[in-house]
Backbone bond lengths (Angstrom), bond angles and torsions (degrees), N, CA, C in turn:
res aa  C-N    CA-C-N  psi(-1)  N-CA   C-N-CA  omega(-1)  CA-C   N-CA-C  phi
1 X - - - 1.473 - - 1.526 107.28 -
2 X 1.556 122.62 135.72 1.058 115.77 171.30 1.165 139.98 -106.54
3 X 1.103 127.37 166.51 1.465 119.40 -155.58 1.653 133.73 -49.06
4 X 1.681 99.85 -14.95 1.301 111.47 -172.48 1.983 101.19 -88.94
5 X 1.357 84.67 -38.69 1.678 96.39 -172.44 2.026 86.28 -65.14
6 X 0.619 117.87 -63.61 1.631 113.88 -176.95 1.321 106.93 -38.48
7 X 1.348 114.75 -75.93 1.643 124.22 158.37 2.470 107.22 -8.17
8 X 0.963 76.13 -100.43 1.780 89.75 163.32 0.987 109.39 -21.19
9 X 1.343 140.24 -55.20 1.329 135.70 -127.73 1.635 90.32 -111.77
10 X 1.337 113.56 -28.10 1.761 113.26 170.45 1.540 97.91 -72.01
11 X 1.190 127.42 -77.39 1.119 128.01 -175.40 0.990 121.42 -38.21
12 X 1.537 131.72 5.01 1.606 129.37 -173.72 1.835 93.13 -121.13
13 X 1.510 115.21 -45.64 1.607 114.75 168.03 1.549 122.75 -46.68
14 X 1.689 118.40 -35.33 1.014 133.54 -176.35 1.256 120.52 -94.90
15 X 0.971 129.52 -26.89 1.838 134.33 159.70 1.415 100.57 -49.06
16 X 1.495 140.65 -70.01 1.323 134.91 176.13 1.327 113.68 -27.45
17 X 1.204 121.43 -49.96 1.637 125.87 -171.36 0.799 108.46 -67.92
18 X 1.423 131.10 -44.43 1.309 142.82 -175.56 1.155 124.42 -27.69
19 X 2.018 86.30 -73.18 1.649 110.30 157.83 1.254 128.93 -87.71
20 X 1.035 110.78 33.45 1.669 115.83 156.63 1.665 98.39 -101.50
21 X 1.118 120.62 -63.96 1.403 124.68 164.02 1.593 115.60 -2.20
22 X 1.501 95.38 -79.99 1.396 132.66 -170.19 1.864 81.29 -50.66
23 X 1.014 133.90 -89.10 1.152 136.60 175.61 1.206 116.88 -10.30
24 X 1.415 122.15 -71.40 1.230 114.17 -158.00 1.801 93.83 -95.17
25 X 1.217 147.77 24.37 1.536 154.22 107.05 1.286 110.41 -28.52
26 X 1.058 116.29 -31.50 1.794 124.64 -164.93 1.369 107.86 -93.24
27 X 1.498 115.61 -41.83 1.416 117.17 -159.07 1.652 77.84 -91.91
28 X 0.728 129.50 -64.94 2.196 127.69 -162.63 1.653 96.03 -40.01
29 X 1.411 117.52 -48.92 1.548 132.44 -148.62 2.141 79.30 -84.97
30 X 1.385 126.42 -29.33 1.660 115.63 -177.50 2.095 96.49 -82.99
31 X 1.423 116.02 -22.48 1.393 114.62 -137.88 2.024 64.48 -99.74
32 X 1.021 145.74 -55.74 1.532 136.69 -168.85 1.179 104.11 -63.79
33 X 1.144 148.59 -47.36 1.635 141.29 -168.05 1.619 104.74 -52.79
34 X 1.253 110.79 -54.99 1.807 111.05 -173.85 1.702 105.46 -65.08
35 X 1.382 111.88 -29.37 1.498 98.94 -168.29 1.801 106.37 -105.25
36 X 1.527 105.22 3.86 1.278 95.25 154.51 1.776 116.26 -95.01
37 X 1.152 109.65 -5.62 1.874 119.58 179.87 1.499 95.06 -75.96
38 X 1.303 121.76 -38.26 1.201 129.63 -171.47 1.479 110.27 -69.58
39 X 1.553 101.47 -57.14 2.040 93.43 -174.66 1.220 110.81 -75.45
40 X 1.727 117.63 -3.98 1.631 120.34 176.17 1.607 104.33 -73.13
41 X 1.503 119.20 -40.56 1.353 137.75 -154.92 2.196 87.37 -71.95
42 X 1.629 94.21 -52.68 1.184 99.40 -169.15 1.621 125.99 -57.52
43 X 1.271 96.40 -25.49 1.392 111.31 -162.48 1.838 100.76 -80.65
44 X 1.442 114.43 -49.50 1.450 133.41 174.34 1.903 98.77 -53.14
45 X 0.944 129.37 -35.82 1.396 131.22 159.76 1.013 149.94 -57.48
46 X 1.243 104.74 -14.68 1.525 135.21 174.86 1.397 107.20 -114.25
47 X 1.230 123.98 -35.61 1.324 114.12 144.99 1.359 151.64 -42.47
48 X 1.358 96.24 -49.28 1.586 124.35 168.23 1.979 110.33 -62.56
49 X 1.521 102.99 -46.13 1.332 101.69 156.05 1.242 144.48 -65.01
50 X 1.422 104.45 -16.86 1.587 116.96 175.13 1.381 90.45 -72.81
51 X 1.079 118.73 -63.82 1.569 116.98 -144.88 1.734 108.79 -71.15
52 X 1.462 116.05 -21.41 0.882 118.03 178.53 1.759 106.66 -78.14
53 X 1.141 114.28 -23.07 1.411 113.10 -172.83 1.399 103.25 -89.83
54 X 1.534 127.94 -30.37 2.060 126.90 141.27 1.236 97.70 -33.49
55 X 1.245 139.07 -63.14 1.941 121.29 -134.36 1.787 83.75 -87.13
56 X 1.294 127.80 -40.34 1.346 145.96 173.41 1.809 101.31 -16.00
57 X 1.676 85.03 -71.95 1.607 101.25 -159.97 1.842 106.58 -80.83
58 X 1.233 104.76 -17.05 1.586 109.07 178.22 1.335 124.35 -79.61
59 X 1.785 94.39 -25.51 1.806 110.91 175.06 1.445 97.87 -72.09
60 X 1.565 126.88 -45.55 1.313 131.49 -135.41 1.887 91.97 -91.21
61 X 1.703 110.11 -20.78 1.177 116.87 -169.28 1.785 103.24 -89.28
62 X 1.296 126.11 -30.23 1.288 127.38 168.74 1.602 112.99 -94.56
63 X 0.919 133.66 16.96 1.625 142.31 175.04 1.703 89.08 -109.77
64 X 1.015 139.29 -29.74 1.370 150.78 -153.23 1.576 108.72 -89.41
65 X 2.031 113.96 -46.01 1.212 144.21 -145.92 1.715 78.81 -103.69
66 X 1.667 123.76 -55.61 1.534 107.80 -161.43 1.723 96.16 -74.47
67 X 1.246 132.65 -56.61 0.998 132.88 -173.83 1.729 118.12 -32.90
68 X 1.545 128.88 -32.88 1.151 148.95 159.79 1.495 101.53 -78.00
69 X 1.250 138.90 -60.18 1.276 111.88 170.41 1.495 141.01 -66.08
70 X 1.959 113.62 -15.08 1.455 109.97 134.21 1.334 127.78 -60.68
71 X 0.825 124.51 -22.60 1.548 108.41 175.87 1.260 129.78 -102.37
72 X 1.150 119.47 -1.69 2.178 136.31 144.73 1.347 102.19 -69.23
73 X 1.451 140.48 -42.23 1.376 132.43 158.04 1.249 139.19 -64.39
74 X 1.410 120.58 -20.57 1.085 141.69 178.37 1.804 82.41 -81.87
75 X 1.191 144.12 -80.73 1.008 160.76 -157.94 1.739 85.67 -23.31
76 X 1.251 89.28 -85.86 1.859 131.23 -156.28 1.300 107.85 -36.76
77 X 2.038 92.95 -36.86 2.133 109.49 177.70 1.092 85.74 -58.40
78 X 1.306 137.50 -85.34 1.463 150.40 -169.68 1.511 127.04 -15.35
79 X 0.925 91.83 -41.41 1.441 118.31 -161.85 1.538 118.55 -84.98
80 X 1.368 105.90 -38.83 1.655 128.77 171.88 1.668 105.19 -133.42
81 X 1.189 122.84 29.37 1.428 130.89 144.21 1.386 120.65 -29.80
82 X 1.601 116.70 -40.65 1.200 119.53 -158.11 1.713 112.95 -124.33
83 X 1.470 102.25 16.12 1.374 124.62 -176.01 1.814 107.42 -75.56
84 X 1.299 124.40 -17.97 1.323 130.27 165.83 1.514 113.35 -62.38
85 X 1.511 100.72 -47.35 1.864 108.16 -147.91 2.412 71.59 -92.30
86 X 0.689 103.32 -46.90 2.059 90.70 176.02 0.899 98.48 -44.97
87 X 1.455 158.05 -75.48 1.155 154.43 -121.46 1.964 102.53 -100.90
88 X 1.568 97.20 1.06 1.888 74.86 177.34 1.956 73.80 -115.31
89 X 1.289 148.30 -36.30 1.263 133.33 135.80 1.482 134.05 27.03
90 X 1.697 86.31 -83.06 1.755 96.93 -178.92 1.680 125.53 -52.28
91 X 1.649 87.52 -37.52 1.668 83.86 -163.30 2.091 107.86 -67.11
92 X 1.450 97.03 -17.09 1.832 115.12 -169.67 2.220 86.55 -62.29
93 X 1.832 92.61 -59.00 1.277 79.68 -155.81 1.755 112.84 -75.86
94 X 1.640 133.37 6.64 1.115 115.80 154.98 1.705 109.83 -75.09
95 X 1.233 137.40 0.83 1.080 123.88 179.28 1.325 127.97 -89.09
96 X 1.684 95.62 -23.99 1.745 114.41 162.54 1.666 94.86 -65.01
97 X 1.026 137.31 -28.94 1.528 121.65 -159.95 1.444 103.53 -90.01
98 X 1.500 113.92 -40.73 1.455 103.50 162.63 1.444 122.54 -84.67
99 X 1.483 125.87 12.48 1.335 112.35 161.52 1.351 103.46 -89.97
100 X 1.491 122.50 -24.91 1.461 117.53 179.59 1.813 122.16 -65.63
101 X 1.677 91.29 -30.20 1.405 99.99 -175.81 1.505 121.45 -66.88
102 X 1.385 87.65 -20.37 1.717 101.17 -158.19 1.722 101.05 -87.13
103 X 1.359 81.93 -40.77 2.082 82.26 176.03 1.204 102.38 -80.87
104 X 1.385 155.24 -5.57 1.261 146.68 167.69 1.548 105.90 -62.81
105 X 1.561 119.52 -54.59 1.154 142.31 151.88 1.481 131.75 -20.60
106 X 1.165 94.90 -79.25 1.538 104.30 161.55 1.276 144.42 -72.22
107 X 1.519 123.24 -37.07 0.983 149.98 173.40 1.233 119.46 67.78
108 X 1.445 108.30 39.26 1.465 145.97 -160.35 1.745 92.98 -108.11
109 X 1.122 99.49 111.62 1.731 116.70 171.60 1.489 109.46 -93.92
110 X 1.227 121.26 -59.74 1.613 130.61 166.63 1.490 103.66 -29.57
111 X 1.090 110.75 -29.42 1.565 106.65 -153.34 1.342 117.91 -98.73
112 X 1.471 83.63 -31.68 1.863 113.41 -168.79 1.452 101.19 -71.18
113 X 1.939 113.82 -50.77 1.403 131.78 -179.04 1.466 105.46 -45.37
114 X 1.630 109.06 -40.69 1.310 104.87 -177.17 1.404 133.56 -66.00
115 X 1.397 97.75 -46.45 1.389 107.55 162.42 0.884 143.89 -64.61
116 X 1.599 110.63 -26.32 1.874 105.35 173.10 2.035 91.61 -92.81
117 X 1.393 129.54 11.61 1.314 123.81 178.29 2.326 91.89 -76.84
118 X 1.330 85.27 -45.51 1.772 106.87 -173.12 1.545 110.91 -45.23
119 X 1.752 116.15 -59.39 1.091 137.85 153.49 0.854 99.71 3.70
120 X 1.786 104.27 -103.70 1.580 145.75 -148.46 1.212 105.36 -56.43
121 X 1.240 122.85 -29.32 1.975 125.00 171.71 1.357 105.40 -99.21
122 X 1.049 136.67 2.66 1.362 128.57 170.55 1.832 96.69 -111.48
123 X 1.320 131.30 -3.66 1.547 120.32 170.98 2.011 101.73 -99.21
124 X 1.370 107.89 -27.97 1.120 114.96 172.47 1.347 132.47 -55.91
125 X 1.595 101.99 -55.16 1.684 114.75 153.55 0.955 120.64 -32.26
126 X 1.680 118.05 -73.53 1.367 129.93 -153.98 1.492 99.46 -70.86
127 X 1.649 125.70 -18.95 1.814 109.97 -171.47 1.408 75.46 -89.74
128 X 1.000 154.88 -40.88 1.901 129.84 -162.47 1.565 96.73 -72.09
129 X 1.135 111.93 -56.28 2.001 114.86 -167.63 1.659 91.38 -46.80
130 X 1.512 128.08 -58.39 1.840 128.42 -149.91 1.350 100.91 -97.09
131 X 1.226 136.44 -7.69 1.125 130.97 -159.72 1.716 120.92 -172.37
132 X 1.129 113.91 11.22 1.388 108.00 161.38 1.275 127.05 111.76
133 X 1.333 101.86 -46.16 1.618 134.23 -172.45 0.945 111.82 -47.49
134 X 1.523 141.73 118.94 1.499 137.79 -174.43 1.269 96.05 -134.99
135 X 1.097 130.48 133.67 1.703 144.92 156.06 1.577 93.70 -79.30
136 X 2.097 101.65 145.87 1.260 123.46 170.18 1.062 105.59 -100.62
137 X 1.407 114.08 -169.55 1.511 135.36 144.16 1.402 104.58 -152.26
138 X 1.345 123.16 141.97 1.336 133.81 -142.29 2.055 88.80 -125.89
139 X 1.523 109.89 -26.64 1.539 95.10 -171.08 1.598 126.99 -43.13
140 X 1.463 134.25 144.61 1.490 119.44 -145.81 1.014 140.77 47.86
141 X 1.614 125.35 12.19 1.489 95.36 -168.87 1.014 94.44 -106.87
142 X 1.234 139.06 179.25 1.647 163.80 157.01 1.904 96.31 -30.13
143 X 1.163 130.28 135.47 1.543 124.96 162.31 1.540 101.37 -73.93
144 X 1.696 79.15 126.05 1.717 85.73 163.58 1.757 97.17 -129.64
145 X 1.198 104.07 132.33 1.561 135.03 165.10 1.770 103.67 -30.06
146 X 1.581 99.67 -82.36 1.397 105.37 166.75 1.651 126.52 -34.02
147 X 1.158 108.33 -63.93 1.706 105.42 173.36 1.441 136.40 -74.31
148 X 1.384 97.10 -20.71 1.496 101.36 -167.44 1.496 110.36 -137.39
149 X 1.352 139.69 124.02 1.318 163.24 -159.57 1.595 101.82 -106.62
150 X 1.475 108.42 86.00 1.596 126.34 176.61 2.102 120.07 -51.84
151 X 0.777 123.05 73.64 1.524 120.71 -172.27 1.151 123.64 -74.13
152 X 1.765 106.57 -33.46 1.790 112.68 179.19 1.767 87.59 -128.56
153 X 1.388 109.09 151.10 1.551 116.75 149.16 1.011 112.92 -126.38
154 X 1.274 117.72 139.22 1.590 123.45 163.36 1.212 121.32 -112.39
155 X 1.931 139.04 142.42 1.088 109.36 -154.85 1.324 88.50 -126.50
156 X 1.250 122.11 149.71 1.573 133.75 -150.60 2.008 114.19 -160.27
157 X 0.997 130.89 140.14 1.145 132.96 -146.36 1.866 89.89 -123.38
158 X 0.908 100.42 38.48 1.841 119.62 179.84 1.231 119.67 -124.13
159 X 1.692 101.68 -14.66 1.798 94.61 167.14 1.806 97.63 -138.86
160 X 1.155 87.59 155.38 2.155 96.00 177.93 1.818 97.90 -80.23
161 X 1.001 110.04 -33.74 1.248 131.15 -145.85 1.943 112.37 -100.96
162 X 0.801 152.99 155.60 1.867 150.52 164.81 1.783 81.19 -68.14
163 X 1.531 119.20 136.10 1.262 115.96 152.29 1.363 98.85 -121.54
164 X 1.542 126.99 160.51 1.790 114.08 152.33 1.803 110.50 -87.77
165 X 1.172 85.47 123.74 1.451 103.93 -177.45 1.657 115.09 -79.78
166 X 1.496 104.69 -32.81 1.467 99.03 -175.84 1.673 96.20 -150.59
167 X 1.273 118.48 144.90 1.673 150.45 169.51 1.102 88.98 -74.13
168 X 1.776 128.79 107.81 1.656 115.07 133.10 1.393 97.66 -76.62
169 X 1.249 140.65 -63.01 1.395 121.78 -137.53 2.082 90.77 -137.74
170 X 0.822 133.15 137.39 1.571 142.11 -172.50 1.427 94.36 -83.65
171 X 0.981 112.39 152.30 1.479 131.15 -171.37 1.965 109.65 -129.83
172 X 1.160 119.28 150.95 1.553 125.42 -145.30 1.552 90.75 -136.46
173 X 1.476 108.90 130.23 1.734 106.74 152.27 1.690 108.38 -110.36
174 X 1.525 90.45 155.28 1.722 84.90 160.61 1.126 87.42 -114.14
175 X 1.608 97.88 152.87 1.583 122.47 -165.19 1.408 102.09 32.86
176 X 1.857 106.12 -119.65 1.134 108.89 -146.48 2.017 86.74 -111.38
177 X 1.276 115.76 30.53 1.546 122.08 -177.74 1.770 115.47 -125.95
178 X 1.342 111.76 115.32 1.228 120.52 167.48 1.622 109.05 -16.68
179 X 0.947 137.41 118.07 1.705 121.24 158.85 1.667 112.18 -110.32
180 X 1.359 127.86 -29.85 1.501 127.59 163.79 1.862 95.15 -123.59
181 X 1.300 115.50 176.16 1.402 105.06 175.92 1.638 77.62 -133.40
182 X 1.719 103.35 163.88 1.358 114.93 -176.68 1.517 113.53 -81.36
183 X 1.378 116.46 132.30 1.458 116.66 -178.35 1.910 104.57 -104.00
184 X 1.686 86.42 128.03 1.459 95.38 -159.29 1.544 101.09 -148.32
185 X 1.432 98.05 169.22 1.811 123.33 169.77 1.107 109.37 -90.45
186 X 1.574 126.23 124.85 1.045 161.68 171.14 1.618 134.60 -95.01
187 X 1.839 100.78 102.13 1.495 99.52 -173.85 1.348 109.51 -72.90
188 X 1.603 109.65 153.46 1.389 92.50 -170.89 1.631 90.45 -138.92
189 X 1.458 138.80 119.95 1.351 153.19 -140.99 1.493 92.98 -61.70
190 X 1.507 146.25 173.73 1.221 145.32 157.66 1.772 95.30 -102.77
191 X 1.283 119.45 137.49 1.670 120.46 167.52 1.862 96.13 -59.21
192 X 1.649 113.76 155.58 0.980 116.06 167.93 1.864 112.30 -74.05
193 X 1.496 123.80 148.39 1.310 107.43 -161.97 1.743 102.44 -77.79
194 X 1.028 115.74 -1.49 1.568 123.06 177.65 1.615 106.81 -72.39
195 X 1.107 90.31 -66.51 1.575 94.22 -175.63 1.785 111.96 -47.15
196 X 1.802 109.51 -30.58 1.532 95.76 -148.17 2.152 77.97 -90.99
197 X 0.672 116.46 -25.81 1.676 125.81 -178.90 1.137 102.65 -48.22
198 X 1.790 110.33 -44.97 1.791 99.58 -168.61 1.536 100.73 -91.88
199 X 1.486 107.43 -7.27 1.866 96.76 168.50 1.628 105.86 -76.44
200 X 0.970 121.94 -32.16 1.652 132.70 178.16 1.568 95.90 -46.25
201 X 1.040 114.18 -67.64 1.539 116.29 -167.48 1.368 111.44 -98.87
202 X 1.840 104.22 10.52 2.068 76.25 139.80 1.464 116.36 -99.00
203 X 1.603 111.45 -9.55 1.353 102.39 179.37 0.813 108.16 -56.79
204 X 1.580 117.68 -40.46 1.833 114.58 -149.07 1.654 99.86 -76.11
205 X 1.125 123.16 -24.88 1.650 129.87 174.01 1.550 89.78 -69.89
């Protein structure tokens, strides 16, 4: 064989390889494109999870911060809730101090009576005018359960009806709600003696 035919005969073994080569360059270079879309896809996913697990801990960290700052406010309402109704208060109780001072002073009882009489209707006013508070008086009226807290009865043939006969202690609504009920004497009707005679003798039947 001569040298050219030898020559040839490589060059014809080696072209196949070539393109087999070339080939399988092709299929590696088709088989990397999807699995680099993939660790791109993958990578953006883990990202997306990070960040979602930031907004996670930042929500969970300011849901955390208001929840503590409702409840120092809630506190604080609580706490000085009643710092309005003190402050119309104070000015009543320097006036006890100068009605006290003044009768220490004087030794004026007439005078003193008067002034803490002045007081007591000028602290009375001002809790109905700022705040609701109304004092009753229950004398005559009809007993009611709701308003008035019965302590004595007396039974008397002067009313058909329970009346309160006497105020121990006055009873207060706020607004339109019982807040103490009046503790009082209670008329309490006498049965006619007819009627209770013929209950006598149906028992006895």
């Amino acid at each position: 064989m001569s040298d050219q035919e030898v020559k040839a005969h490589q060059e014809k073994s080696e072209k196949p390889d070539k393109k087999q080569k070339k080939q399988e360059s092709t299929v590696q270079a088709a088989r990397t494109a999807p699995e680099e879309d993939l660790l791109e896809r993958i990578r953006a996913l883990e990202q997306e999870v990070k960040e979602s697990q930031d907004q996670l801990l930042r929500k969970a960290a300011e849901f955390e911060n208001s929840r503590k700052r409702l409840a120092r406010e809630k506190e604080e309402s609580i706490k000085y809730a009643n710092a309005a109704l003190l402050s119309d208060v104070v000015p009543i109780i320097d006036d006890f101090e100068r009605a006290i001072q003044s009768a220490a002073d004087s030794k004026d009882f007439d005078a003193f009576h008067t002034g803490v009489s002045m007081i007591e209707k000028q602290m009375v006013s001002m809790l109905e005018r700022n705040w609701g508070l109304k004092r009753f008086s229950a004398n005559g009226e009809p007993f009611d359960p709701e308003k008035h807290e019965a302590i004595a009865v007396e039974e008397t043939d002067q009313h058909d009806s329970e009346v309160v006969l006497e105020d121990y202690q006055k009873g207060y609504l706020l607004h339109d709600r019982v807040l103490r009920p009046a503790k009082v004497k209670v008329a309490r009707p006498i049965a006619p003696e007819g009627l209770s005679g013929g209950d006598d003798e149906q028992n006895k039947e």
